[in-house]
N, C-alpha and C positions, 0 to 999 in steps of 0.2 A: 803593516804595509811599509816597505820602504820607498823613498823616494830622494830623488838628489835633482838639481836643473845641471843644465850641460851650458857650460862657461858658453860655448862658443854658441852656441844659438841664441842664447841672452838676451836682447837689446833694452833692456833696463825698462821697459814701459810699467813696471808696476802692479799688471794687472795680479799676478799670485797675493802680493802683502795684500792686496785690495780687497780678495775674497777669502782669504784668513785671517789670522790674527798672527801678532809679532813674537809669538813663540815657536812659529813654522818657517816662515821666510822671512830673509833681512836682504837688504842692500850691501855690498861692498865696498873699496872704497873707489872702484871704477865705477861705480853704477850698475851695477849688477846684480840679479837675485841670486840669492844662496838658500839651502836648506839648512837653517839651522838644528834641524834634528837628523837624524836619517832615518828612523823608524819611527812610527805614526801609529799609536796605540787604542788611543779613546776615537770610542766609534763618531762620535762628533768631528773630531780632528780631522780624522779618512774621509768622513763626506766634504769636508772644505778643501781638500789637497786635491778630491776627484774635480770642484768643482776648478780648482785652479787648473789642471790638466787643459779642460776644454776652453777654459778663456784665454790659456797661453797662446798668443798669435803665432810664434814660433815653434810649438810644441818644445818648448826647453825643459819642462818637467816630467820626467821620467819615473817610471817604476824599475829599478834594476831589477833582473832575475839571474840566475846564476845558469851557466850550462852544464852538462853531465863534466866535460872536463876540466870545471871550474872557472873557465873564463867569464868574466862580465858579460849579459847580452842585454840588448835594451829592449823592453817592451814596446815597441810603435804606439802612437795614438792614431785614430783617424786621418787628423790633419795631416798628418808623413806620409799617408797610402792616398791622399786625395787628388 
């Protein structure tokens, strides 16, 4: 699984480190979540990243998927179609 948050929807509240562990997501030095990985291997791992998807209040954590011409597309979550 890949995964990355999206700078701009951000708002630092914490909740991703909160329901994983400090091998997945860090702070920056604006306060901000980052993926410190981008690909997500042990099936452990993916259900804690799933679990951060839905407590992001912002939907800032994303699955990228690629499109046939190569561009970046982003996977929506619920809370974006809500």
């Amino acid at each position: 699984m890949k995964v990355c948050v999206v700078d701009e929807r951000c708002i630092g509240c914490g909740s991703c480190v909160a329901v994983t562990n400090e091998e997945i997501f860090d702070f920056n030095d604006e306060g901000k979540a980052f993926a410190k990985v981008e690909v997500i291997e042990k099936e452990e791992d993916i259900e804690m990243v799933k679990n951060a998807m839905d407590y992001c209040p912002t939907a800032a954590i994303i699955e990228p998927t690629e499109e046939e011409n190569g561009e970046a597309e982003v996977k929506s979550t619920d809370k974006e179609n809500a």
